[in-house]
C-alpha positions, 0 to 999 in steps of 0.5 A: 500500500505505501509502494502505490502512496509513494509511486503516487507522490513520486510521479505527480509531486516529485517528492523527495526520496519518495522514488527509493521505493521504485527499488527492490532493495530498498523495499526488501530492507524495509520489508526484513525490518518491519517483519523482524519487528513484528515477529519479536515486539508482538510475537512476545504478546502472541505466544502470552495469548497463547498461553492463556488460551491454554493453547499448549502442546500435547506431547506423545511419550516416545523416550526421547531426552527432555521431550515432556518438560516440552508439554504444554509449551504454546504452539500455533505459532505460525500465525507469528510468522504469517502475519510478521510476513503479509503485514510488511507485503502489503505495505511494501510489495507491489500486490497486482504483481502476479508472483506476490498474488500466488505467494499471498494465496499460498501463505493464507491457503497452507495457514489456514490448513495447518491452523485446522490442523492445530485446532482440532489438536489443541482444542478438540484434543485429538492427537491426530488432527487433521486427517491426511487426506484433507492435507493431501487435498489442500496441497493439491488444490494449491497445486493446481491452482499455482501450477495453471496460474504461473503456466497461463498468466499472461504476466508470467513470461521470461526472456531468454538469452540470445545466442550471439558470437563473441565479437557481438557480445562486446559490442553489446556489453553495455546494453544487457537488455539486447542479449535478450530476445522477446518476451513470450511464454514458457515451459522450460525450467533449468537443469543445475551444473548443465551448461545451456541448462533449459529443460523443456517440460514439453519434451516429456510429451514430445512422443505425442507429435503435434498434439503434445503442445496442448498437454504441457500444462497438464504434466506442468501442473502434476509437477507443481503438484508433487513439489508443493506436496513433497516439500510441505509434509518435509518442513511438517516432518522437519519441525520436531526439535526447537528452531530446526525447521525455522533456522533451516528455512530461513536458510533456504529462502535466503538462497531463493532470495539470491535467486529471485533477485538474479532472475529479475535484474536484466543485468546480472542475468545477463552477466550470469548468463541466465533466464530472465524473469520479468518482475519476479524481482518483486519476490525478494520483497516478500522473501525479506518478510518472510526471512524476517518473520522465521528469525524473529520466531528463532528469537522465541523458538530456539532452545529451550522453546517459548512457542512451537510453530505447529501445523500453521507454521511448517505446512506454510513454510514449505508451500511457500518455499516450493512456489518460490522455487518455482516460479523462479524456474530452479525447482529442480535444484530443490534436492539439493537446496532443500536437501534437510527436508527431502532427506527427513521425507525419505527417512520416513518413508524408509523407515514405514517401508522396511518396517511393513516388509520385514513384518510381512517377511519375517513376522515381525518389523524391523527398522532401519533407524532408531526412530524417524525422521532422522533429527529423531534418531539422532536423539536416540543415539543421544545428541543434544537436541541444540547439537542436533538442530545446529549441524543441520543448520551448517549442513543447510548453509553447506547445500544453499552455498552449493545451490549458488554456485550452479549459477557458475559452475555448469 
């Protein structure tokens, strides 16, 4: 809403430092410090509420260290961190932005299904919450909806490097904008460590001859679909010890901001050599809320935890990070960027696996880890749970550090 005030004054009254928020970077700053606010000053007042509200963590005994000093903890602390990250979006983003559209629907559409999900926990005491059909469908709507929207959005287009001879190239050196072609649609995302790296979703239907162009979407969408689930229930598995899931998102959306911010600026995808996103630069707004609003609640939520963020929190937070790869076209590059929560999802399913076949088997189950998912095994063999949540951190910053680097090495 200020984005448009001070657009308005700029260009009618020419008011002074009222073009800094034509910047993205200004925007962002102001974003990151208004959300990191919000979640540290009335984060404190939300979890109080909280706390009267005797909205308080019903833990399972299953003999971990420390696990029931941890009942009655508040949790639905999501709700921090949405808030902390729409309030500075509405002030500072530009909202007819088609990319902000989609992230404001994703945080209020995966909000609201894990706030269900708590709800029937914490007040309706049963442990089990939400049933998991209800989650798969939600995040398949989402899917659907965000996978037609960034396939047919006449605003979601790209701009793809031209290939020109190395003399023509220093011709043009100065004028970035003319290495690139038209703008148009596309389907094409891009392959990390891959020199000329576009991968064309329509070749998966190019056995079909002519008519193959009119089911891209359909196999775009299942893709979008599969990410935005996976990616959810991962951050939803990942958040079982204090600060995990928040520290090691905050990570991950840090490289995406990097990524956002290269796809929208004409220049450095051109020195970078990479797509050009018209107006996906307008992300890393939101992504600055949102970092915000994760490391503010890491104030609250670190060892030992005031609040947990529950449903509401990690099934957000994964939605949101699987749109905005994405719409950045690097959702390929999300085992290795997200490699904490694709590693935490297979744990499970590992362990679930092998358990029902040596059951079949043998008679009787057995498994492969201490206890799943993996954080939990961990704390089986005895690690302190701030150990634990701290190397996963490193190993987070590890793989965000090897996700940039595909920008060069290919």
């Amino acid at each position: 809403m200020l984005y448009y005030l001070f657009e308005y004054l700029n260009n009618h009254y020419n008011l002074a430092g009222a073009g800094l928020f034509q910047y993205y970077s200004f925007r962002s700053a102001l974003a990151f410090a208004v959300s990191l606010l919000i979640s540290t000053i009335y984060g404190r007042r939300i979890i109080d509420k909280l706390r009267r509200m005797q909205v308080g963590e019903s833990v399972r005994d299953l003999g971990l260290e420390g696990q029931k000093e941890k009942a009655g903890t508040p949790t639905m602390g999501g709700i921090i961190i949405i808030l902390a990250t729409l309030i500075p979006v509405f002030l500072f983003a530009e909202l007819g932005n088609i990319y902000i559209i989609i992230l404001i629907v994703t945080t209020l559409w995966m909000g609201i299904i894990g706030f269900i999900d708590d709800y029937i926990k914490v007040f309706k005491k049963n442990k089990e919450g939400l049933k998991g059909w209800f989650k798969i469908v939600g995040q398949v709507t989402l899917g659907i909806f965000v996978g037609l929207m960034l396939y047919f959005n006449p605003d979601v287009v790209v701009k793809e490097k031209i290939r020109i001879t190395q003399v023509e190239k220093t011709l043009d050196q100065t004028n970035a904008s003319s290495n690139f072609g038209e703008e148009h649609k596309s389907s094409k995302t891009t392959i990390p460590f891959v020199k000329n790296n576009e991968f064309d979703y329509a070749d998966l239907v190019s056995w079909m001859g002519d008519s193959a162009k009119d089911y891209v979407w359909l196999v775009f969408v299942l893709v979008v679909i599969f990410i935005i689930t996976a990616i959810s229930n991962g951050a939803n598995l990942t958040d079982g010890i204090d600060g995990l899931a928040a520290g090691t998102s905050a990570i991950i959306v840090m490289a995406l901001a990097v990524f956002a911010w290269i796809s929208g600026n004409i220049i450095f995808a051109n020195y970078l050599n990479v797509m050009y996103i018209p107006n996906s630069g307008e992300m890393t707004i939101f992504i600055s809320a949102f970092v915000g609003g994760l490391v503010g609640f890491l104030w609250y939520n670190t060892y030992p935890a005031q609040v947990f963020m529950g449903d509401t929190g990690s099934l957000t937070i994964g939605g949101i990070i699987a749109v905005l790869a994405i719409a950045v076209r690097k959702e390929l590059l999300i085992p290795i960027l997200a490699g904490v929560f694709i590693v935490e999802n297979i744990s499970v399913v590992i362990q679930v696996f092998y358990f029902k076949y040596t059951r079949k088997k043998y008679g009787m189950g057995k498994r492969i880890f201490l206890m799943a998912p993996l954080h939990h095994h961990y704390q089986k063999k005895g690690y302190h749970e701030s150990k634990i949540v701290t190397r996963f951190w490193i190993v987070s910053i590890l793989l965000a550090v090897l996700s940039i680097l595909t920008l060069k090495v290919r």
